[in-house]
N, CA, C and O of each residue as an XYZ file, in Angstrom:
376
protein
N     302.368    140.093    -84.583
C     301.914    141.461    -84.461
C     303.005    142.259    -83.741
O     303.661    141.805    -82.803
N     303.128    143.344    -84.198
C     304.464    144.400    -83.614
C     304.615    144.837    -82.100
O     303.561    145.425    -81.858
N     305.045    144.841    -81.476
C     304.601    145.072    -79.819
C     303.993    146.751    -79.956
O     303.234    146.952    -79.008
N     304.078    147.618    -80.588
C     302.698    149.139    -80.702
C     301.617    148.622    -80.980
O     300.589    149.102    -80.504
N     301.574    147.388    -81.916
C     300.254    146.812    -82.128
C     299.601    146.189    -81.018
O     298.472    146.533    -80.667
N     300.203    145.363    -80.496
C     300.352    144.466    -79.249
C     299.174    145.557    -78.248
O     297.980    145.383    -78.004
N     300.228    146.823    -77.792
C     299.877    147.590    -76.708
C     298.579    148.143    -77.123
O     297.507    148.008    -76.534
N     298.797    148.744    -78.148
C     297.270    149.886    -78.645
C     296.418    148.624    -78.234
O     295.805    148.686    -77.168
N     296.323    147.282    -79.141
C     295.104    146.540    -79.040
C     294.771    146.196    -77.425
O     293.819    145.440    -77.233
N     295.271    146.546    -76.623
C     295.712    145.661    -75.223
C     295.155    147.023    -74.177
O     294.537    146.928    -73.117
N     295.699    148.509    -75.022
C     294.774    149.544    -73.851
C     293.453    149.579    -73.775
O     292.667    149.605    -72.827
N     293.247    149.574    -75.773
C     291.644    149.606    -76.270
C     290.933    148.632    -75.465
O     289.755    148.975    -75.375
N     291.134    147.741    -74.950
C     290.859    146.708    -73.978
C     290.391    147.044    -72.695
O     289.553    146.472    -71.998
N     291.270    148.381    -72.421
C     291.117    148.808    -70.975
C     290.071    150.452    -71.040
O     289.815    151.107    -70.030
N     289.659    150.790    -72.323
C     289.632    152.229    -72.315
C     287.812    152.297    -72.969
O     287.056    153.268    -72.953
N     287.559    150.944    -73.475
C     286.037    150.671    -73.867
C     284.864    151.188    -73.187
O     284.987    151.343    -71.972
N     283.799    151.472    -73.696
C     282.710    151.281    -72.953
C     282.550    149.962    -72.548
O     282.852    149.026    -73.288
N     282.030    149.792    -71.254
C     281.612    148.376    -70.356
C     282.782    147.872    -70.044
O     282.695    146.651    -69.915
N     284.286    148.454    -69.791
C     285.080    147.637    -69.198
C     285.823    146.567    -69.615
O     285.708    146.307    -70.813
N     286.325    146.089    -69.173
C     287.314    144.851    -69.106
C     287.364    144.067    -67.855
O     287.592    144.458    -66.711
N     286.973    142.272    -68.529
C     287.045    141.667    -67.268
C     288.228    140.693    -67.775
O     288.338    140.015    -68.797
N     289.115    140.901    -66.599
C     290.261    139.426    -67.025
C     291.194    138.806    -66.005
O     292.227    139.138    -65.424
N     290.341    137.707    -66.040
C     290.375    136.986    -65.209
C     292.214    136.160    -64.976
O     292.723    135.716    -66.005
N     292.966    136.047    -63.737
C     293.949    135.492    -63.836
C     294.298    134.344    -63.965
O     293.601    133.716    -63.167
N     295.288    133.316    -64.743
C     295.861    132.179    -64.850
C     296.595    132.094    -63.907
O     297.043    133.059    -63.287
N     296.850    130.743    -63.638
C     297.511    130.490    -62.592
C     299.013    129.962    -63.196
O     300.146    130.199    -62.774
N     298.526    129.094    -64.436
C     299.507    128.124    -65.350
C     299.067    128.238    -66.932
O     298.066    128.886    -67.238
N     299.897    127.550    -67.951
C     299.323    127.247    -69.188
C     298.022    126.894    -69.500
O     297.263    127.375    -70.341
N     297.788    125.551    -68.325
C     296.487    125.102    -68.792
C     295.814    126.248    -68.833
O     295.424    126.810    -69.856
N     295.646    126.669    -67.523
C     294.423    127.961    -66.993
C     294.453    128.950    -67.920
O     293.382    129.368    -68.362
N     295.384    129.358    -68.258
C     295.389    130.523    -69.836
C     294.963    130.242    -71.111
O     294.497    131.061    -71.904
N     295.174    128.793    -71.335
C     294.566    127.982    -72.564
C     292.700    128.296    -72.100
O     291.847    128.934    -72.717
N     292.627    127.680    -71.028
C     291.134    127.524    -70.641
C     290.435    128.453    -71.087
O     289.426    128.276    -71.769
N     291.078    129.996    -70.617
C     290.273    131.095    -70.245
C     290.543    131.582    -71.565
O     289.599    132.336    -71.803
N     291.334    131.567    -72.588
C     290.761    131.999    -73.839
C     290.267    131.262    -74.675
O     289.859    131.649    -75.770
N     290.233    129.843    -74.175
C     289.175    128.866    -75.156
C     287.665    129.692    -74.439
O     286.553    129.428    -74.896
N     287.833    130.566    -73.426
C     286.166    130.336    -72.610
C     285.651    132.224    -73.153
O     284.766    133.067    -73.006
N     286.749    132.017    -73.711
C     286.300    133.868    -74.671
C     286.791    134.952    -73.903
O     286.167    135.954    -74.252
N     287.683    135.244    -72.949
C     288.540    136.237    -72.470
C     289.620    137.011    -73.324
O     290.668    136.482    -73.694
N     289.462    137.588    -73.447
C     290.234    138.481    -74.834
C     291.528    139.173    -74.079
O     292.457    139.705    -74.686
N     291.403    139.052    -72.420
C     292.879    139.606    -72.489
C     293.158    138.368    -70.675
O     292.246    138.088    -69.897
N     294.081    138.087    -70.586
C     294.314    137.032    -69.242
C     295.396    137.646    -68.094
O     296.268    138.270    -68.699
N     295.561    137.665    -67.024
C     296.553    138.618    -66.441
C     297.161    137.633    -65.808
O     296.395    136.671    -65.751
N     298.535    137.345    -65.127
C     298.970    136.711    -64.272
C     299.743    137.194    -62.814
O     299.726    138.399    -62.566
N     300.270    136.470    -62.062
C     301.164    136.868    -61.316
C     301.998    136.467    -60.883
O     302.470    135.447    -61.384
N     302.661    137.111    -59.636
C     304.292    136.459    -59.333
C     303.963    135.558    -58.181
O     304.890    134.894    -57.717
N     302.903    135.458    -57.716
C     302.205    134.791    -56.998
C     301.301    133.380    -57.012
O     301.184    132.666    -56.017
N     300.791    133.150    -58.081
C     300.574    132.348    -59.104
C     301.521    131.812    -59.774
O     301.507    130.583    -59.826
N     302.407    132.402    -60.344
C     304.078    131.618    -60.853
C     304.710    130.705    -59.501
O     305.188    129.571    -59.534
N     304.530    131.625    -58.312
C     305.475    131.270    -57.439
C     304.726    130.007    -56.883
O     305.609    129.290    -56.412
N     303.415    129.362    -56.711
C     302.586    128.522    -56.175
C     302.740    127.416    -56.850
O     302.858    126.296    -56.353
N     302.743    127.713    -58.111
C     302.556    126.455    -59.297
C     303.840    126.235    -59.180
O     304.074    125.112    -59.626
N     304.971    126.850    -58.729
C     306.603    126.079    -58.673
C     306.528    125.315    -57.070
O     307.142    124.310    -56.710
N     306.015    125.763    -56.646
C     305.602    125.404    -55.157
C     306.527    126.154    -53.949
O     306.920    125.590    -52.927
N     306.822    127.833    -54.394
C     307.498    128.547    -53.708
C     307.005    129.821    -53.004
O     305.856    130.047    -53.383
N     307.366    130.592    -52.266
C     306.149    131.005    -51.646
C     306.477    132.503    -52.489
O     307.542    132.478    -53.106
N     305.909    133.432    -52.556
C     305.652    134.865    -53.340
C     306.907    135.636    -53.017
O     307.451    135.270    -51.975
N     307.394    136.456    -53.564
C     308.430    137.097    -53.063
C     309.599    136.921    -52.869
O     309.959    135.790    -53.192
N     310.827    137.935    -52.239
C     311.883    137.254    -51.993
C     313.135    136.641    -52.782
O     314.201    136.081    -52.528
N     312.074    137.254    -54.352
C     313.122    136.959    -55.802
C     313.512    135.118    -55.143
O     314.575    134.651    -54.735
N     312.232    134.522    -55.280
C     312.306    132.958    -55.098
C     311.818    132.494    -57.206
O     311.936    131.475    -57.886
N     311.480    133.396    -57.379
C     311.042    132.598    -59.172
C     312.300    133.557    -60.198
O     312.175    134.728    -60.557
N     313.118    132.908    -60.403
C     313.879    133.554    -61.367
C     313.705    134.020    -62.551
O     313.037    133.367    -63.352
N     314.313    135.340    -62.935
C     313.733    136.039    -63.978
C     313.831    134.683    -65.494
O     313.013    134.862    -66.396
N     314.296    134.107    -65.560
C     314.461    132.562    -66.747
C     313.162    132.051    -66.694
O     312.553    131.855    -67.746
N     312.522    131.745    -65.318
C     311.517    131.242    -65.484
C     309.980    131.891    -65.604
O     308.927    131.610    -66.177
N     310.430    132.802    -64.823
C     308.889    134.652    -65.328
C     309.187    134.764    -66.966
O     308.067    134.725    -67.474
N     310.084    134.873    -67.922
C     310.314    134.857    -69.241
C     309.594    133.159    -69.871
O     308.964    133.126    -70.928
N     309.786    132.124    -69.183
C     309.225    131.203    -69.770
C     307.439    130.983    -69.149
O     306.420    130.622    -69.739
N     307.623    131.272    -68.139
C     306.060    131.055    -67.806
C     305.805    132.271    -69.250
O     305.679    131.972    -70.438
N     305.795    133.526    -68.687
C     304.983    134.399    -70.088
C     304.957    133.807    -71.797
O     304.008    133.757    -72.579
N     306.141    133.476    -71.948
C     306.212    132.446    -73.195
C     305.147    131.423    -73.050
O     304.282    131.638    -73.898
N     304.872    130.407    -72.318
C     303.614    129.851    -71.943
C     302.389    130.044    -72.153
O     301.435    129.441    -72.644
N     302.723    131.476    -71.450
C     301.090    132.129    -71.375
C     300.530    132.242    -72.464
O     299.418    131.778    -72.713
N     301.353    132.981    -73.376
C     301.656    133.784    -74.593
C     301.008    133.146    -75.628
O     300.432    133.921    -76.391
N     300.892    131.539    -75.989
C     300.502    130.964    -76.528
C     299.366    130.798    -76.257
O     298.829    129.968    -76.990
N     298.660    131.279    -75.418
C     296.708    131.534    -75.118
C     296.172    132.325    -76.401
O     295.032    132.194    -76.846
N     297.166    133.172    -76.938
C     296.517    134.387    -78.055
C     295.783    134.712    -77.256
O     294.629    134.307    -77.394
N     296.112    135.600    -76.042
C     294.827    137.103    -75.985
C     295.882    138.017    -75.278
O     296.743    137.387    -74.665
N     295.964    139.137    -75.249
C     296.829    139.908    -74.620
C     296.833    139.725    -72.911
O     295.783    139.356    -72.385
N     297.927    139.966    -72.138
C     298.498    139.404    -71.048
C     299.133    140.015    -70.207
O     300.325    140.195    -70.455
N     298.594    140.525    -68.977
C     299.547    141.160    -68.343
C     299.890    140.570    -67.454
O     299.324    139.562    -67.031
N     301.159    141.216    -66.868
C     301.898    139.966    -66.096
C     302.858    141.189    -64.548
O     303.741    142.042    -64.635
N     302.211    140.731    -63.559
C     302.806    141.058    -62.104
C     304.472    140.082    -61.813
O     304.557    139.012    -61.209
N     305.557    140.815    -62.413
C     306.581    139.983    -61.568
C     307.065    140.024    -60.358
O     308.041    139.376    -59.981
N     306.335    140.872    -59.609
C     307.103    141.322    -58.064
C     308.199    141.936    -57.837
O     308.436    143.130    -58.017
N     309.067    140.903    -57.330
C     310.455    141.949    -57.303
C     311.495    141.950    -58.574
O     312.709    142.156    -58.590
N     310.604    141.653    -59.602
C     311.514    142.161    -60.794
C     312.037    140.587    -61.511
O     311.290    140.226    -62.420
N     313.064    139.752    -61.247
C     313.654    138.864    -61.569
C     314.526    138.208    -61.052
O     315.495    137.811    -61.700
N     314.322    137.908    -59.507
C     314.643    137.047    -59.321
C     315.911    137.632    -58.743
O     316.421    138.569    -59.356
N     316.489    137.184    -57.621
C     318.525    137.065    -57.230
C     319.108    137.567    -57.780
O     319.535    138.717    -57.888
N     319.231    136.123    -58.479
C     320.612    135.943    -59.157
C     320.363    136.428    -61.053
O     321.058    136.132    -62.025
N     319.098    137.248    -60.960
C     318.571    137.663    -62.157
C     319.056    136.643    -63.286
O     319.303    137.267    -64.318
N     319.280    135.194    -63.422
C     319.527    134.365    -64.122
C     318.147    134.311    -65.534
O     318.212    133.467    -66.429
């Protein structure tokens, strides 16, 4: 699907009657879970990235290589995804 497609389907999400609930992943599994469990859109963070590497939030400690592969990860849940990177990507922006 085209990323205009992507977005329109992904605001309509946010702009409904009754809301939007979406719940955050922590990892793959947890994103697999939550759209096997019927969540139509999953959110993450840089905080959640940074835990599951076992690093603490902030501080450009998760490099932008690996915020691009966690979302690749995610991505494979099929439901639209938003994603908190913090300070952007990392240092050494690798």
């Amino acid at each position: 699907m085209p990323g205009s497609e992507v977005y329109e389907k992904f605001m309509a999400l946010h702009t409904r009657d009754g809301g939007l609930v979406m719940p955050n992943a922590w990892d793959g599994l947890s994103a697999l879970m939550l759209a096997d469990a019927g969540f139509e859109a999953i959110a993450t963070s840089s905080a959640a990235l940074a835990a599951t590497l076992g690093r603490p939030d902030g501080r450009h400690e998760v490099t932008r290589g690996e915020h691009l592969e966690h979302a690749r990860l995610l991505g494979r849940a099929d439901t639209g995804q938003r994603a908190h990177l913090a300070g952007g990507q990392g240092a050494d922006r690798r």
